[in-house]
NUMIFI-144076 format. One record per residue (C-alpha): residue in three letters; x, y, z. Coordinates in steps of 0.001 Angstrom, whole numbers, padded with zeros to 6 digits, always signed. Layout:
<sites>
ALAXYZ ...
</sites>
This chain:
<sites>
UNK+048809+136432+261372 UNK+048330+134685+264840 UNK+051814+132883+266192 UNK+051826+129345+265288 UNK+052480+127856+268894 UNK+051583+124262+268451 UNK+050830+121902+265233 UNK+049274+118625+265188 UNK+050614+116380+262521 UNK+047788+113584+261847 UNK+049044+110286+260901 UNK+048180+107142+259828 UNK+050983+104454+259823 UNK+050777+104663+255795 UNK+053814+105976+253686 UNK+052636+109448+253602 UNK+053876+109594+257546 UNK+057358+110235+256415 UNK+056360+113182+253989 UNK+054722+114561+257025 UNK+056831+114204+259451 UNK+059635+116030+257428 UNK+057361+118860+256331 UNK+056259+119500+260078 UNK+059684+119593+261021 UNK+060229+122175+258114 UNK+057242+123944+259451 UNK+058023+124353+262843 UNK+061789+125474+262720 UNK+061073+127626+260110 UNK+058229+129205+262258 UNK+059525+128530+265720 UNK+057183+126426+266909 UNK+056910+125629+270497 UNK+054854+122121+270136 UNK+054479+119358+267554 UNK+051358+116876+268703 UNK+051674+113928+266481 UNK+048425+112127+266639 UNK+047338+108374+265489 UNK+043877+107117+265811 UNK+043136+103680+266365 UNK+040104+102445+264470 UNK+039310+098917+266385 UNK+036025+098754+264639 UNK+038078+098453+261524 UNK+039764+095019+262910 UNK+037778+092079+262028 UNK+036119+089797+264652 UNK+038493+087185+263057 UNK+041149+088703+264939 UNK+039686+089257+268508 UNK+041220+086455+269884 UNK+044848+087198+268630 UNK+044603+090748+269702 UNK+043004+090248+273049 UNK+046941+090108+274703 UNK+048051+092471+272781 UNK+048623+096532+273740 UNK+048021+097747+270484 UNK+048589+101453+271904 UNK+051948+101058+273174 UNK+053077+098852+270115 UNK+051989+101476+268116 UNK+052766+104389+270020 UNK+056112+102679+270359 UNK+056899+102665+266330 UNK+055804+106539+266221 UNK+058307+107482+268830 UNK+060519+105892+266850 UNK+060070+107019+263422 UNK+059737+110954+264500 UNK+062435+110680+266204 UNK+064721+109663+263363 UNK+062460+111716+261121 UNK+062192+115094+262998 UNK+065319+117065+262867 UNK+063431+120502+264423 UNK+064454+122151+268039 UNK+060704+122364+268970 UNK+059453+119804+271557 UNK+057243+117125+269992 UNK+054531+114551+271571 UNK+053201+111134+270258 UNK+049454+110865+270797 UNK+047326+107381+270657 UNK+043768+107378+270737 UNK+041220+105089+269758 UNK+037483+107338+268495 UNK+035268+106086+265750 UNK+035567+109471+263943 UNK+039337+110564+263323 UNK+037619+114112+262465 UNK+036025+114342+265910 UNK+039100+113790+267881 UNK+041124+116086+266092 UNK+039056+118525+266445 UNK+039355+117678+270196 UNK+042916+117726+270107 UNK+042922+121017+268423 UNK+040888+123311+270929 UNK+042689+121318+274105 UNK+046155+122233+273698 UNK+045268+125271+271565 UNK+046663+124252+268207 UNK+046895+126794+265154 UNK+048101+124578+262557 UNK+047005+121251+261476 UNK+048762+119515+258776 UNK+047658+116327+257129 UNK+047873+114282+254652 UNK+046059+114637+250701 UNK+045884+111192+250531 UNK+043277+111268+248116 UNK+045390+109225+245397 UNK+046548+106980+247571 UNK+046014+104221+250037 UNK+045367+104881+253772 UNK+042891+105319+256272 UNK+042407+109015+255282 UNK+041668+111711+257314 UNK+041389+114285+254687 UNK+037610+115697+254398 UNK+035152+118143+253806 UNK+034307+117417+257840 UNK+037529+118348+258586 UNK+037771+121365+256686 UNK+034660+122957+258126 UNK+035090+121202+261582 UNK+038384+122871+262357 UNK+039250+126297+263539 UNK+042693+126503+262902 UNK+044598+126501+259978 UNK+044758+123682+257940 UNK+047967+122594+255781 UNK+047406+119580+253522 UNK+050653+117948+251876 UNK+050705+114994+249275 UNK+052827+112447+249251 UNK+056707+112711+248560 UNK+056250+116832+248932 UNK+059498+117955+249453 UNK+059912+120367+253115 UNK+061180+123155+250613 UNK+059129+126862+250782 UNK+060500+129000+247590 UNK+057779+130061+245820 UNK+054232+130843+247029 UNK+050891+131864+245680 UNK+048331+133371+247685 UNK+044817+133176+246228 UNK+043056+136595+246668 UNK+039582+137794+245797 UNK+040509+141111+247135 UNK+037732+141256+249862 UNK+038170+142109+253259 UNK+038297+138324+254080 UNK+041294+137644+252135 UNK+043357+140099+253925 UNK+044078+137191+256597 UNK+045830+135149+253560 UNK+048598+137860+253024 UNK+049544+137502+257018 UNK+050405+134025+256836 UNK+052388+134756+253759 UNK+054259+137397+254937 UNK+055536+135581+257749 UNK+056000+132471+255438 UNK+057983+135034+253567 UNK+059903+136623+256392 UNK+061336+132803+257589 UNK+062303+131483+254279 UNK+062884+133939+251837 UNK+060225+132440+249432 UNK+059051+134644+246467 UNK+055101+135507+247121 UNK+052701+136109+244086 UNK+049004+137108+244658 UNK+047164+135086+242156 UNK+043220+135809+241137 UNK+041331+133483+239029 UNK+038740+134715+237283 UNK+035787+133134+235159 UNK+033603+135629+232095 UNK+030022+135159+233973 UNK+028106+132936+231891 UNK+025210+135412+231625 UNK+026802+137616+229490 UNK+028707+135392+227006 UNK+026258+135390+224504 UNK+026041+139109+224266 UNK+029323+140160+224783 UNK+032639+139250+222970 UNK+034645+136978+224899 UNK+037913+138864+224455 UNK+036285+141754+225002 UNK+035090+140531+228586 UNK+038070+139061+229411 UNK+040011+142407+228954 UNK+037295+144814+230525 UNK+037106+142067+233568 UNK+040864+141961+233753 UNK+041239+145824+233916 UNK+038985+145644+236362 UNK+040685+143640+238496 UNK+043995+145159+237934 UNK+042438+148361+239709 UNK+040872+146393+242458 UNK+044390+144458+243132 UNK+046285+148141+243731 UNK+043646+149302+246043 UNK+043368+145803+247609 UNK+047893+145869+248207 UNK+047750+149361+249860 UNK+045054+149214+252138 UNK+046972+145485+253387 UNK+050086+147049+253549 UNK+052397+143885+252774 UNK+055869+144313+254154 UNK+057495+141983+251567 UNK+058114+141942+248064 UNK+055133+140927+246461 UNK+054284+140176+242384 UNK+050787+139500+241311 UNK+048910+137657+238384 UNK+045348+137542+236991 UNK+044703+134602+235687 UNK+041246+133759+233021 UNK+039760+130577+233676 UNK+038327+129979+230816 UNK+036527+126955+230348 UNK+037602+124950+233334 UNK+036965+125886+236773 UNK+038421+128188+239362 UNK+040317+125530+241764 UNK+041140+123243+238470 UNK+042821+126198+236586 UNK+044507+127230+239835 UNK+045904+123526+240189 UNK+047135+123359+236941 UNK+048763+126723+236527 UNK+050393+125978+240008 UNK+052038+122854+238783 UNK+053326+124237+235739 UNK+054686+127067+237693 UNK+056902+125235+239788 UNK+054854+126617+243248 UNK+055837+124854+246163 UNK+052990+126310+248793 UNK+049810+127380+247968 UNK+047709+129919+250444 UNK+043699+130011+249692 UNK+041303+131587+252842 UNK+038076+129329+254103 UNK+035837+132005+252606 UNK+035555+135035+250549 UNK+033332+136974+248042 UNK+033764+138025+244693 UNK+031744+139325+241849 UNK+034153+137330+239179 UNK+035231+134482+241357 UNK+035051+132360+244161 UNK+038541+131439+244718 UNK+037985+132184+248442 UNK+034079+130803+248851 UNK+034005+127495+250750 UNK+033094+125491+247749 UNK+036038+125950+245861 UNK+038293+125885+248795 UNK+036901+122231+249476 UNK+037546+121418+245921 UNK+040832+122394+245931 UNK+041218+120792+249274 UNK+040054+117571+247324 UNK+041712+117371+244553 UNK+045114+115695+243443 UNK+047364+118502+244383 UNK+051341+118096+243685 UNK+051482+121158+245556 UNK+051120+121815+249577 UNK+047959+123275+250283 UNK+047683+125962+253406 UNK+043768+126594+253758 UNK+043833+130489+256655 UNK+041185+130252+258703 
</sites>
């Protein structure tokens, strides 16, 4: 895994700011970060006409900018240096991406804020616009790393997932379970017993996982699970076995191939990036 220098933290001025806050503070001792960039983006388009005149002699960058300072520095408890950053773009996307390649950023985290109120910056944009790694937290997350899955396909693509886990692993002691979610393909369903698919295909997969661990060479202690996904889909069965399994981080790659699943292909990456997780979501790019 490459070092994790500098983060950006996007925020919002919405409640999830605390959550974040907290978690990149979690993040970057944990890690030994060098830089935290918090970044707000003003949206002046978004301010009705109706309000021109009131907010003609008013710096809304330093009030702002002011109440950031303030709340991460109450709110950020790490050793690493941090820096408030105002900007006003028409596309939040866009100038995080900026942000990113300028001061060489390998981690942004942000906020899955797609249950609750804000002006969001969580997208599909975002996920294929960036070229770091991308950690999405929900609301009320608690800065705790004990348990992590890592989603593996076992291709050569999802070797990159294991890295960050292992140094996850290595600076908080957090158990690490490879996970693979597989689906029966359709095709052969009505030919083929069900159970009798699901236990060739899991066999299968069994073999693929040992070759997959040795050729990695994971310094860690490492446990695994197969999981069938039956009727519902890859990133939904992942989401719900997560919860129920008390996971506090889950690890997925930007892209991946699999005969029996696409845990790792784009498309179910973005749907897990989507979705209502309860759980932290690191997407390795």
């Amino acid at each position: 895994m490459t070092d994790i220098k500098n983060i950006l933290v996007a925020l919002d001025l919405s409640d999830i700011d605390t959550t974040l806050i907290e978690y990149a503070s979690f993040i970057a001792q944990a890690l030994k970060v060098d830089k935290v960039f918090f970044v707000h983006n003003i949206k002046k388009y978004e301010i009705s006409e109706l309000f021109d005149e009131q907010l003609k002699e008013i710096n809304l960058d330093e009030i702002i900018g002011d109440e950031l300072n303030e709340k991460v520095e109450e709110k950020f408890t790490s050793s690493a240096e941090w820096e408030v950053l105002i900007s006003e773009d028409p596309y939040s996307e866009s100038l995080i991406n900026y942000i990113v390649n300028k001061y060489q950023v390998q981690l942004a985290i942000i906020g899955n804020k797609n249950r609750s109120k804000g002006t969001g910056v969580v997208s599909g944009k975002l996920l294929r616009l960036l070229k770091c790694n991308i950690l999405s937290v929900p609301k009320n997350a608690e800065p705790v790393i004990s348990n992590i899955w890592a989603g593996t396909d076992f291709s050569s693509a999802s070797r990159k997932v294991f890295g960050v886990a292992e140094s996850l692993q290595r600076a908080t002691a957090a158990k690490v379970k490879a996970v693979h979610v597989f689906n029966v393909p359709v095709q052969f369903s009505p030919y083929i017993p069900k159970e009798h698919l699901d236990l060739k295909i899991e066999n299968h997969l069994k073999g693929k996982y040992e070759k997959f661990i040795k050729k990695i060479k994971y310094q860690g202690d490492l446990t695994s699970e197969i999981i069938p996904g039956r009727d519902s889909g890859v990133a939904e069965k992942l989401r719900i076995k997560a919860q129920t399994s008390k996971v506090d981080l889950i690890i997925v790659g930007d892209k991946g191939r699999n005969t029996f699943s696409s845990l790792l292909v784009g498309s179910v990456t973005e749907e897990l990036f989507n979705q209502d997780l309860d759980v932290p979501l690191w997407i390795v790019k």
